[in-house]
N, C-alpha and C positions, 0 to 999 in steps of 0.2 A: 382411593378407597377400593379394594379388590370386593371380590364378589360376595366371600365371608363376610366381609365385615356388613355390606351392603345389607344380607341375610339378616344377620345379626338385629341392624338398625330399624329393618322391617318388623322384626317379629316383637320389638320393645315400641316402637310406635303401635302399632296396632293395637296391643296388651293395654297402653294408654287411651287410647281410643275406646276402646270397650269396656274399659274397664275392668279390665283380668289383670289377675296376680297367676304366677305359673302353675297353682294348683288348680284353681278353676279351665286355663286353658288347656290342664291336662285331663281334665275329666270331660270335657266337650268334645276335644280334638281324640281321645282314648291314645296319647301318648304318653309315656310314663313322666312323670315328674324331672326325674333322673334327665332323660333324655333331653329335654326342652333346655333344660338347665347348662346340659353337658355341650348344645349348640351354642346358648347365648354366652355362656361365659369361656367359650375358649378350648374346650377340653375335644370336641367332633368339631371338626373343621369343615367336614364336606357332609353335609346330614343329606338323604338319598332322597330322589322326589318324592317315594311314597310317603316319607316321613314329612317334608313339608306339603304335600296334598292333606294329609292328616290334619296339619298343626292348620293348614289354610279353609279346611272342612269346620275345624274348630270355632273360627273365628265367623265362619259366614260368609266368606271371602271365595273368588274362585282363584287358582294358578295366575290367569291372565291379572288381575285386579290385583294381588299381591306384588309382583313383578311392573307391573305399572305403575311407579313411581321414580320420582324424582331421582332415585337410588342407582336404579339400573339402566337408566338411558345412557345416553353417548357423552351426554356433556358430563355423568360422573363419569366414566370412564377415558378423557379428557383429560379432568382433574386430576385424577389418579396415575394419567401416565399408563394405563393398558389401553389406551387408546393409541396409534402408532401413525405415525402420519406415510400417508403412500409415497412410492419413489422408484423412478424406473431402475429397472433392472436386464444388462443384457442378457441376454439367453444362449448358449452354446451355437445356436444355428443363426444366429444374428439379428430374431425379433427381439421388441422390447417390450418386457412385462412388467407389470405392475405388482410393488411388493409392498404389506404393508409391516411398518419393523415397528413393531412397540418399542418403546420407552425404557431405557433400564435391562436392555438386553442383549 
């Protein structure tokens, strides 16, 4: 699961949790309809932090408390394979450094 979609997952849990339909989170959070829409279903890929500060002000929620979950730790990023496992690497002058190569790349 990449970070969008992670996003995504957050902002429709929470809408259940509280009990919001996207018009009411867009009259809380003062994001337009359009936009919340244009996150969850695909069309803004990368929505800007002010905008989820916004959507996250909306809900009652802080940055940190949004982002802390299950969604965005290591172990999905793991699953997802943008987690990269570490592996030495020599270095032109002969030390050896530590690289970490995601998944798929």
């Amino acid at each position: 699961m990449d970070t969008y979609d992670s996003v995504r997952l957050r902002i429709f849990q929470l809408c259940e949790e509280k009990h919001m339909a996207i018009y009411k989170l867009s009259v809380k959070s003062s994001v337009a309809p359009s936009t919340i829409k244009n996150i969850l279903y695909g069309k803004s890929r990368n929505p800007g932090i002010v905008t989820l500060k916004m959507i996250c002000d909306g809900f009652g929620v802080t940055l940190a408390e949004f982002f802390d979950e299950k969604y965005f730790g290591v172990g999905a990023r793991k699953e997802s394979g943008l987690y990269g496992e570490q592996e030495e690497v020599a270095a032109a002058d002969g030390s050896v450094l530590k690289e970490t190569a995601a998944a798929g790349r």
